[in-house]
TITI-297601 format. One record per atom (N, C-alpha, C): z, y, x. Coordinates in steps of 0.02 Angstrom, whole numbers, plus 50000, padded with zeros to 5 digits. Example, Ala and Ser with C-alpha at 12.3 -4.5 7.8 and 13.67 -1.06 7.14 Angstrom:
TITI-297601
503904971650660;503904977550615;503904983550660;503544988850642;503574994750684;503945000250645;
//
This chain:
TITI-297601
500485032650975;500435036150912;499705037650895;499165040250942;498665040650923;498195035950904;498445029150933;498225022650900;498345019850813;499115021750829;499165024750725;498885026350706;498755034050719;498235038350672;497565036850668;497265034350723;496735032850716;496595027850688;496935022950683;496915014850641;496915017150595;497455021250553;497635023850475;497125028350450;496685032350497;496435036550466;495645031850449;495815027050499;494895023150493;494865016950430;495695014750447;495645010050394;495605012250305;495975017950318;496195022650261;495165023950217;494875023750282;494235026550267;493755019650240;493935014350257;493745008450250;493865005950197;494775005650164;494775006250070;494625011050038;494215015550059;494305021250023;493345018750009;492945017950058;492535016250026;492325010349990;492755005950021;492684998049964;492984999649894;493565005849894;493715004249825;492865008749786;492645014749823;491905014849794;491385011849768;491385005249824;490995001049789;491164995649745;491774994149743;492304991649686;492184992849611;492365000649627;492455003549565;492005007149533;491675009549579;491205014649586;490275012449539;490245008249516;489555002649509;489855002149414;489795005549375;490005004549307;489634996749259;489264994449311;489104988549286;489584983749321;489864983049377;490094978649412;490644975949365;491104969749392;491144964749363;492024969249338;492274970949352;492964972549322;492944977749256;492374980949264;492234984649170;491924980049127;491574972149122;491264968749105;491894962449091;492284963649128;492764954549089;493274958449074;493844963349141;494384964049125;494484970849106;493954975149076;494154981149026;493694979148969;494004981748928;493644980448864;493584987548824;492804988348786;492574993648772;492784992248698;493114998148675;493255000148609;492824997648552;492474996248509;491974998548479;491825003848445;492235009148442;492055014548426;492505021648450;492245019648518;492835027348557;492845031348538;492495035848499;492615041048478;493105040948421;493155039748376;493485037648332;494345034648363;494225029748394;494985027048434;495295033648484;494785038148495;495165044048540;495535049848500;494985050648427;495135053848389;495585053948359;495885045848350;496515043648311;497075042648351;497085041248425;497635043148474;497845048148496;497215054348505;497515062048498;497735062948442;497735061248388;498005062648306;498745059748297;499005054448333;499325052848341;499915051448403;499695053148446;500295053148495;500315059348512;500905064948521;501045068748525;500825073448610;500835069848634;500865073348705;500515067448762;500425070648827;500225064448880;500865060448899;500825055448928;501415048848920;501125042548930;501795037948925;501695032548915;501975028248878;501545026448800;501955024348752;501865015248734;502555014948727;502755007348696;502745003248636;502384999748614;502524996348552;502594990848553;503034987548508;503564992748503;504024995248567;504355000348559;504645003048614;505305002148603;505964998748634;506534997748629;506885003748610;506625010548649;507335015948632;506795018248577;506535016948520;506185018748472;506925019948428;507685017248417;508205017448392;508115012748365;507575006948331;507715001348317;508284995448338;508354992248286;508714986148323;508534982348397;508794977148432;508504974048458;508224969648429;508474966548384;508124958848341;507554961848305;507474967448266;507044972448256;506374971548305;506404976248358;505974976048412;505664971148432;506044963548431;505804956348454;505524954448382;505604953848337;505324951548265;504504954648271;504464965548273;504194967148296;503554966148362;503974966148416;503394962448464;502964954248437;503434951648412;503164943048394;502614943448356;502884947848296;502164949548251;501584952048271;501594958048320;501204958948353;500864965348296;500464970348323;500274970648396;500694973248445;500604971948509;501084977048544;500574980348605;500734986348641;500334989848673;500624993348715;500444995448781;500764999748801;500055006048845;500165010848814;499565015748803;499785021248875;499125020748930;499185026248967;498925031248932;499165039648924;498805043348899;498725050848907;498235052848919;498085059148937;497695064448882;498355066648853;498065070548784;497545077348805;497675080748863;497055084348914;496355083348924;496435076548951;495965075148965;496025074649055;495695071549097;495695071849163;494855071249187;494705074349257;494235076649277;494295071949343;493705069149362;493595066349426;493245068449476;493565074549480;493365079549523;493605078849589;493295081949665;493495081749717;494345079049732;494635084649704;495285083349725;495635076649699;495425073749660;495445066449652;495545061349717;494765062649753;494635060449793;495035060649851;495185066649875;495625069349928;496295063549915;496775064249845;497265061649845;497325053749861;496785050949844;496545045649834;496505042249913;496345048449951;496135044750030;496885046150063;497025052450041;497955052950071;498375046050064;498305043949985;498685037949964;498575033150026;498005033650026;497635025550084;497815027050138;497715034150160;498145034850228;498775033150247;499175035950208;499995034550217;500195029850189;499685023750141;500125017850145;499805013650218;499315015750250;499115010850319;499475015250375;499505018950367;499985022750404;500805016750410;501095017650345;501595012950343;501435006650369;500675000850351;500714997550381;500864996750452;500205001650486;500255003750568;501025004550589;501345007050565;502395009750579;502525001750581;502504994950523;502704991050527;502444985850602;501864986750577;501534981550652;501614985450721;501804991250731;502114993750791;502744991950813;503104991750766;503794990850775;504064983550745;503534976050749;503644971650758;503614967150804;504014962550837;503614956250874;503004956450878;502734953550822;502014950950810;501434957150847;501764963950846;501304968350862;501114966950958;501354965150991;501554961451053;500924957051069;500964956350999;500414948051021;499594950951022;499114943551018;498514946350995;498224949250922;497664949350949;497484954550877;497564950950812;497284944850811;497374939050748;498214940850726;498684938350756;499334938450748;499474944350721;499094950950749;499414958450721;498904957350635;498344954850633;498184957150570;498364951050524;498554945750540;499024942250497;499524944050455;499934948050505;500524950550483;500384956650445;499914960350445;499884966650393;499454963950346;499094955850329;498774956450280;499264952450240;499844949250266;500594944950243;500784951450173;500914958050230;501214962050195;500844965450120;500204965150127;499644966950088;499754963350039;499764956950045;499704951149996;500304950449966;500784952250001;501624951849949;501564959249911;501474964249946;501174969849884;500714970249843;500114967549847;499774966349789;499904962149742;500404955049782;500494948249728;501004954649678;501644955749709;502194959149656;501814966049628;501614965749629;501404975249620;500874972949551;500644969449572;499974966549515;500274960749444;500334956149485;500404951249440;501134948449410;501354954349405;501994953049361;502204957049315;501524962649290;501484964449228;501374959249199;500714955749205;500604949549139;501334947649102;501814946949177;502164940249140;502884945849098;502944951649132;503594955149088;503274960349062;502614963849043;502314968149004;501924962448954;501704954948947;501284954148940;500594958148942;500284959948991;499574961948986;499324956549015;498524957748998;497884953849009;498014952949118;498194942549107;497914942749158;497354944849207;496814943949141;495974946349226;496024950849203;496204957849193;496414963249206;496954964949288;497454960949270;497824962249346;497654957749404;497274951649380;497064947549438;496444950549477;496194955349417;495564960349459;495674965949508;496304970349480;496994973249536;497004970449575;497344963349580;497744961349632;497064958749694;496424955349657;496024955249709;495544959749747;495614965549698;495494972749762;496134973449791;496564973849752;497144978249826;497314973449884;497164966249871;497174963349923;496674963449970;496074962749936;495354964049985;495454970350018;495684975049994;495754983550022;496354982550079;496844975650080;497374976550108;497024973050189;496464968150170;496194965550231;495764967750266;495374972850243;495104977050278;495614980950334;496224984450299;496464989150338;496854983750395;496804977150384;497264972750429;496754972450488;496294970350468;495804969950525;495594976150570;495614981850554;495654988950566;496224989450612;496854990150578;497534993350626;497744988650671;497394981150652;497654975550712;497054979450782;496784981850805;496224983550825;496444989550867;496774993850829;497284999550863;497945002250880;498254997950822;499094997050849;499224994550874;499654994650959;500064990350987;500704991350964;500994986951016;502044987551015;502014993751027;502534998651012;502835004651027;503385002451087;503564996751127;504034994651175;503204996351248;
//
């Protein structure tokens, strides 16, 4: 067990600072292709607080809007359609951000560490153990990422930029917990 925690808490510490330097660099390459700057934020913030009622997450068109269905599809075809994260508050990237942020990373390598303990593969050598948790990495980032494009339509290099941090973040922690988890047998 203390090989868990210690794998989870180091690897946990290992995406926690790659997603820093990931994300963290406002020039780097995922605010430059796959976000795109308003041309006039103030104004587009001004007119989404003016208009959406509360924080949420809104659809356009949105099916339970009471429209038809043929409605809604005529609708989407024409275009535009959107689907708006939104925080009528406002949010702060303050400490406790951070904190949650490293919990998340903990207890999903945590889960990895539980899986490669309690597999075969964990038995074997180290290659074999971080194979298998970067297998698992890569089927969670492939589904987790890239299958908005195809049933939200959103911007592929938007989620292909997702999917190749959470995978890079997923091989770090493989190489990490292969290093400290054995079999639990």
């Amino acid at each position: 067990m203390k090989g868990m925690l210690v794998g989870s808490a180091l690897s946990a510490l290992a995406m926690f600072f790659w997603g820093f330097l990931w994300w963290g660099a406002p020039h780097y390459l995922p605010y430059k292709t796959a976000m795109k700057t308003a041309p006039d934020e103030a104004a587009l913030a001004a007119s989404l607080s003016a208009a959406l009622p509360a924080t949420g997450v809104y659809l356009l068109p949105n099916p339970a809007s009471g429209a038809t269905a043929e409605d809604v599809q005529k609708r989407a075809s024409a275009g535009p359609t959107a689907q708006v994260f939104f925080m009528k508050e406002g949010a702060a990237m303050d400490g406790s951000v951070f904190l949650w942020g490293y919990v998340h990373m903990f207890v999903a390598s945590f889960l990895g560490a539980l899986l490669l303990q309690r597999t075969v593969a964990a038995t074997t050598g180290y290659g074999s153990r971080a194979a298998l948790v970067l297998l698992v990495g890569l089927a969670g980032s492939f589904f987790s990422n890239l299958g908005k494009p195809i049933w939200w339509h959103q911007p592929w290099d938007y989620h292909l930029t997702y999917f190749v941090y959470d995978f890079s973040s997923w091989l770090l922690a493989a190489l990490i917990l292969a290093k400290f988890v054995r079999s639990a047998r």
